[in-house]
C-alpha positions as CSV (number, residue, x, y, z in Angstrom):
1,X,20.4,0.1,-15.2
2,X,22.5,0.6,-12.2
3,X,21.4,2.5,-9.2
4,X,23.7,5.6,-9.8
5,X,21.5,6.5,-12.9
6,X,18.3,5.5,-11.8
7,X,19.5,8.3,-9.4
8,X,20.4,10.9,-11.9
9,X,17.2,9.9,-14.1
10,X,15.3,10.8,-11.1
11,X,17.2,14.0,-10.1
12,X,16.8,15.2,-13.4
13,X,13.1,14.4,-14.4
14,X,12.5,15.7,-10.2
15,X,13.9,19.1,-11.4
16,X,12.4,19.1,-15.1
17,X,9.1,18.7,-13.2
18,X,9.5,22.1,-11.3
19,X,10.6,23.9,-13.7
20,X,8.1,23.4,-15.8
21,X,4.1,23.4,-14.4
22,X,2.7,21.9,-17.5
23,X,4.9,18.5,-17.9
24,X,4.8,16.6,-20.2
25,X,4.3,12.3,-20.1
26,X,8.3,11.6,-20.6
27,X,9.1,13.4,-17.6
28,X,6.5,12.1,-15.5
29,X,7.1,8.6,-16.9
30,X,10.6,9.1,-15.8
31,X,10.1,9.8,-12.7
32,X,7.1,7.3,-12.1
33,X,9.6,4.3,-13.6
34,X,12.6,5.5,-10.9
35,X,10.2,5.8,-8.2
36,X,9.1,2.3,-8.7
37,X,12.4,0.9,-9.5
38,X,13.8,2.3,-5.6
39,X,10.8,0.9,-4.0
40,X,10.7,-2.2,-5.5
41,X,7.5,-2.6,-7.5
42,X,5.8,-3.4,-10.3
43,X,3.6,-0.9,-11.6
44,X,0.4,-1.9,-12.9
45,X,-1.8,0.5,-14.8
46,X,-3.9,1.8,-12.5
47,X,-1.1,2.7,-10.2
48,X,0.4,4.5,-13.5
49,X,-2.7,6.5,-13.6
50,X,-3.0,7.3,-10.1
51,X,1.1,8.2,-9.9
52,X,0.2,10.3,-13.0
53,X,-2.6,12.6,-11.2
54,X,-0.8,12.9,-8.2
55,X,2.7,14.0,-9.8
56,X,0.5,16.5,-11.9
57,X,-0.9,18.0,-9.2
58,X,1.8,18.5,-6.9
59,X,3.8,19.7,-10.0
60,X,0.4,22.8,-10.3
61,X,1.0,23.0,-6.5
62,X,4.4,23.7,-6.4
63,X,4.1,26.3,-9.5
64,X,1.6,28.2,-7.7
């Protein structure tokens, strides 16, 4: 994939995520998979998981 839509994925799933304060796991795989992808690492499962929580949660914050 080439940056530019690694950019759009990410703008997209980014706004999908604040619209809606119940996501659901393709948006927040989306955004967890261009997040890694711009900084370069591999994520393991645990990372996932943690990335995960915290995406949730900021997603109940900001729908508050």
């Amino acid at each position: 994939m080439s940056m530019d839509i690694h950019k759009q994925n990410l703008s997209e799933s980014v706004r999908l995520l604040v619209e809606n304060s119940n996501p659901g796991g393709h948006e927040i795989q989306c955004v967890i998979d261009s997040l890694a992808y711009f900084i370069g690492v591999e994520m393991n499962s645990e990372c996932e998981i943690a990335a995960r929580f915290t995406i949730k949660g900021v997603t109940k914050k900001l729908s508050e």
